[in-house]
C-alpha positions in Angstrom: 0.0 0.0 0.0 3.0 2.2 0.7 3.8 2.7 -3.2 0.4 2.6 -4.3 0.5 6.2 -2.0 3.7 7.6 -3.0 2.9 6.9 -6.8 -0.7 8.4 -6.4 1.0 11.5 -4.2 3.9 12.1 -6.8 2.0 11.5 -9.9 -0.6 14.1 -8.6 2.4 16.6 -7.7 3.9 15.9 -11.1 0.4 16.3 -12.4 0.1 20.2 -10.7 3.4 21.2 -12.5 2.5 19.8 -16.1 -0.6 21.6 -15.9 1.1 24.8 -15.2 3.5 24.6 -17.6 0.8 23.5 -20.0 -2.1 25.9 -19.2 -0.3 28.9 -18.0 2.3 31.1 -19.1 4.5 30.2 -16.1 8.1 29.6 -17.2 9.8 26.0 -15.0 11.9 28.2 -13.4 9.1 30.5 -11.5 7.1 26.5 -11.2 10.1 25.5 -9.5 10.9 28.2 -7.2 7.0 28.4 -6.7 6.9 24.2 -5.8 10.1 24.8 -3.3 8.3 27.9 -1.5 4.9 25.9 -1.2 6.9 23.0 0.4 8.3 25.4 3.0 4.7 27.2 3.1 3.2 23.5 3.7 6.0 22.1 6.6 5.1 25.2 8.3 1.8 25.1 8.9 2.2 21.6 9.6 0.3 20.0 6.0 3.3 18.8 4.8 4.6 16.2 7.6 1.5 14.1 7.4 1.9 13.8 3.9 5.4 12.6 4.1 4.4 10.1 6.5 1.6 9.2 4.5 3.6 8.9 1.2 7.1 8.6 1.7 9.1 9.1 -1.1 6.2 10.2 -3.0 6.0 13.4 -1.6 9.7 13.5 0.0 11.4 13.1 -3.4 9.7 16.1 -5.4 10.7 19.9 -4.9 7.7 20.2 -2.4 10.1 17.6 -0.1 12.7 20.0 -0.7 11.1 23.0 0.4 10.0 20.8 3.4 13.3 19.9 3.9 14.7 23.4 4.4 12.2 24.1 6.6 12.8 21.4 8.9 16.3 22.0 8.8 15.8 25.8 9.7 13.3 24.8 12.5 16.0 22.3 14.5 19.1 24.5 14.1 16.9 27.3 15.4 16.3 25.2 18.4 19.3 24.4 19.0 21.4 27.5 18.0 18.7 30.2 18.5 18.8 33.0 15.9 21.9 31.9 13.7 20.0 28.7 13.0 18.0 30.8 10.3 21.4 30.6 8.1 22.4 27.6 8.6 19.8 25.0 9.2 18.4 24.9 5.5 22.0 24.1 3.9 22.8 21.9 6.8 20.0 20.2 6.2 19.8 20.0 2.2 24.0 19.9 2.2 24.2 16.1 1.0 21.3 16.5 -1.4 22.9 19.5 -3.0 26.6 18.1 -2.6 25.3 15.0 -5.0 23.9 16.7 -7.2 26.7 18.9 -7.5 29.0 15.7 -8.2 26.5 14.3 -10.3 26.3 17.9 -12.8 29.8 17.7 -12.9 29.9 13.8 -13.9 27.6 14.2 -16.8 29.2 17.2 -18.0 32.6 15.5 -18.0 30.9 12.3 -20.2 28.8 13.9 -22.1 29.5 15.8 -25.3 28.4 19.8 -25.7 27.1 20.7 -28.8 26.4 24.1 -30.1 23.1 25.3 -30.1 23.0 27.0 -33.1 
């Protein structure tokens, strides 16, 4: 039952952003930025946990579980370091996430072959 939920929750998330980028004149970059924001909107009102424990990976995986990440990881560092925390919780948090894909950008660009886009 566990992937029948995080297929249904990630399909419908995936779902949201095709339609915007089908039906409005959104470009991916403001639908990305706008997904993250929502995700930290979400974990702080306290929406977004239950959905994660709900759906796992299904809604962990996608940038709304990213924006939920930062948000967690601002909310512990604030409790334990008090007003600093607000710098460094969301890169604390997010650092192996961004480290690999980092490594990963920098793999593919060393295999793969640029090509001019003219």
């Amino acid at each position: 039952m566990n992937y029948l939920w995080a297929f249904v929750v990630g399909g419908a998330i995936c779902v949201v952003g095709q339609l915007l980028i089908d039906y409005t004149s959104l470009t991916p970059a403001r639908i990305l930025t706008g997904y993250v924001v929502s995700g930290v909107i979400l974990s702080a009102v306290g929406l977004y946990k239950p959905l994660v424990n709900l759906a796992g990976a299904g809604a962990s995986v996608p940038l709304l579980g990213f924006g939920h990440l930062l948000a967690q990881g601002v909310r512990q560092a604030v409790d334990m370091c008090g007003l600093p925390g607000i710098f460094t919780g969301g890169l604390t948090a997010a650092a192996g996430g961004i480290a690999a894909s980092i490594l990963f950008g920098l793999l593919a660009a060393l295999i793969g072959k640029s090509k001019d886009q003219n």
